[in-house]
C-alpha positions, 0 to 999 in steps of 0.5 A: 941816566946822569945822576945830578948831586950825586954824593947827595944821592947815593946812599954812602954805602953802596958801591958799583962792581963792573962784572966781566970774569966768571969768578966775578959773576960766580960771586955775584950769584952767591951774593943775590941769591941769598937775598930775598930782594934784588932789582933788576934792569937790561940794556940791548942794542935795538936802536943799532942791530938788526938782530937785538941783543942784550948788552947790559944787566943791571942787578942792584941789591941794598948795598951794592949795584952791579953791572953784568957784561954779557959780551964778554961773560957767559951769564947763564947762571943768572937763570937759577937766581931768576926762576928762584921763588925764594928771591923776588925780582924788582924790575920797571916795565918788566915785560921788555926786560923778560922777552929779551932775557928768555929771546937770548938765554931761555930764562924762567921767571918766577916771584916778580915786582913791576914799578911801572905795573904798580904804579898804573894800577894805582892810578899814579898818572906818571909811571915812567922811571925818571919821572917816579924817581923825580917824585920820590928820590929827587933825581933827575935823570938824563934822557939822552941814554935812552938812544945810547949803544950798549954794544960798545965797549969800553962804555962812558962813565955817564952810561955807568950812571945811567944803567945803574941808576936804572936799579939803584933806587927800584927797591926803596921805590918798591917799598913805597908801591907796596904801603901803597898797594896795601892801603888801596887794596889792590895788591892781589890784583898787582901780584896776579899781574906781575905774576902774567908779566913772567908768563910772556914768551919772546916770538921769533924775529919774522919780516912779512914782505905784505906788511908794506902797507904798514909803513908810514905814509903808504896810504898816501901812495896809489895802487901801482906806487905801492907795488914799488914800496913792497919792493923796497920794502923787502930790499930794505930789510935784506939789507939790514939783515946783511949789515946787521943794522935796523932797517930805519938806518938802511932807508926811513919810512919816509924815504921808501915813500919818496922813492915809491913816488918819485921811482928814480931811475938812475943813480943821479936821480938817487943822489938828490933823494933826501934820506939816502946817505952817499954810502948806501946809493954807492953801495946798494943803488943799483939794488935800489933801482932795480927793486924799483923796476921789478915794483913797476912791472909788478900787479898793483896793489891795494892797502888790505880793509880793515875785515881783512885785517881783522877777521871778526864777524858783527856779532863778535865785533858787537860783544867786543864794544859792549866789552870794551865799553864796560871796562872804560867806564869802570877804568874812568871811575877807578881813575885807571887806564883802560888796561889795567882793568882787562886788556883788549887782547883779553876782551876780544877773546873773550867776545870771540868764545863768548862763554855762557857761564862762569865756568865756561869763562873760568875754562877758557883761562883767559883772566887770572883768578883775581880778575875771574873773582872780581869780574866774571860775573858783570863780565858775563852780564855785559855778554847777555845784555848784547843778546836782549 
């Protein structure tokens, strides 16, 4: 993010500190664990590996921001300052920053704050970061980082604006969201959400070879058409774990859909396709074609149904509408979206064990005891209604 006006805009005391050496970041942690407030952001590099890491942390405190380099630092220290209740940590859209943080260090999370949280569930209809910044502060960000490399070194000035204007302001904007979580009543139900968001676990990186029929624009392609697509399917993401890269910068979607159509088969055929670069046909074409040939004499294939996907009988399926039907009509009325009130994950378990009584709800341990409080009881009336 670029920050315009800028001396308007940073208040005079803060300073930025590039940490890269274990005496800076030994500083550091002395520094923010002593402070009972600390805003916290990441950077990775999904846009540019295959295997995602963090490359940035951004840690800002009243009168500093801090930059952390974790190429170049060993930044498992920052997990005592994490799992350290006594110091609350402000992110914005936490649950991206949590998974990528436990992924690659095995942090633990306790005593969070989530701006992006906050604001949806008071019903504030932008709660992107740029946007809350615009409304409350006056700045105006930059979009083009979002697609930056934080893998790079040495990274650009205008980057350095970017990430640290991604935790300078999360505290005065924190300050805001809990004046207002007050007056709304709602900030039990807010701490209880924040609470689930240091509760999510990272899932080990797995590719499926029979999600080819995820990819875009696969319906349009006939049985035999899609054997072909799996098949490059699977090449492309051997490729991309190979050159450590994402698989969309091997070959788009589109592009495995144009050659599961077209099936070239030569390498003039391949250098007319729109999509593969000159490198990749030179590269890996015989590959290509040969993944092609393997799918044309493979069986053909069919696009899985929708029960197969989602193996729930009627009456679950049922219970889940009634649900789901409840939670909208409540949302429209707080002026919320619908999973602010209960998620769908939430609400199909709970169709699924379909609990008689608010103990057998409260046992299942799906909702949190603000959510269990407030709705256990019309949650289970909704359940009945579908047996009448």
């Amino acid at each position: 993010m670029t920050l315009m006006h800028r001396t308007a805009m940073y208040p005079k005391t803060s300073q930025i500190v590039w940490v890269d050496q274990p005496d800076e970041l030994a500083r550091l942690i002395d520094t923010i664990s002593r402070q009972p407030i600390i805003a916290v952001d990441t950077e990775s590099d999904s846009l540019y590996s295959y295997f995602e890491k963090v490359c940035l942390v951004q840690i800002s405190i009243p009168t500093v921001d801090y930059l952390v380099d974790p190429l170049r630092l060993d930044i498992s220290a920052l997990g005592a300052v994490f799992a350290d209740p006594a110091v609350e940590k402000v992110f914005h859209a936490a649950e991206y920053d949590i998974l990528s943080l436990k992924r690659d260090y095995g942090f633990s999370f306790t005593n969070l704050f989530d701006t992006m949280l906050a604001a949806r569930i008071l019903g504030w209809k932008k709660y992107g970061l740029g946007a809350l910044l615009a409304e409350h502060f006056g700045v105006q960000l930059n979009k083009r980082f979002q697609r930056y490399n934080w893998g790079q070194r040495p990274l650009s000035e205008a980057a350095l604006d970017y990430a640290r204007l991604d935790t300078h302001y999360l505290l005065p904007l924190r300050e805001i969201q809990v004046r207002a979580l007050q007056q709304a009543r709602r900030l039990r139900e807010a701490q209880e959400a924040f609470e689930r968001q240091t509760l999510v676990e990272p899932s080990a990186k797995h590719f499926d070879p029979d999600d080819y029929w995820r990819v875009k624009g696969a319906r349009d392609l006939d049985p035999h058409q899609l054997a072909v697509l799996k098949e490059l399917y699977v090449l492309r993401d051997t490729l991309a774990r190979e050159l450590d890269r994402p698989p969309f910068k091997i070959m788009t979607d589109a592009t495995l859909v144009h050659l599961a159509k077209t099936q070239p088969a030569s390498f003039r055929n391949l250098t007319t396709v729109k999509g593969l670069s000159n490198r990749i046909v030179s590269r890996y074409g015989r590959q290509i074609l040969a993944a092609v040939r393997q799918g044309q004499a493979a069986p053909p294939l069919q696009i899985p149904s929708p029960n197969h996907r989602h193996p729930y009988d009627h009456a679950t399926l049922s219970r889940y509408e009634l649900l789901r039907r409840w939670r909208n009509q409540l949302a429209a009325r707080r002026g919320v979206e619908p999973d602010v009130i209960i998620s769908n994950h939430s609400l199909m378990d709970i169709a699924r064990h379909n609990p008689p009584s608010l103990k057998a709800l409260s046992r299942l341990g799906i909702l949190g005891e603000w959510q269990y409080e407030t709705y256990g009881e019309t949650l289970l009336r909704v359940l009945k209604s579908g047996t009448s």
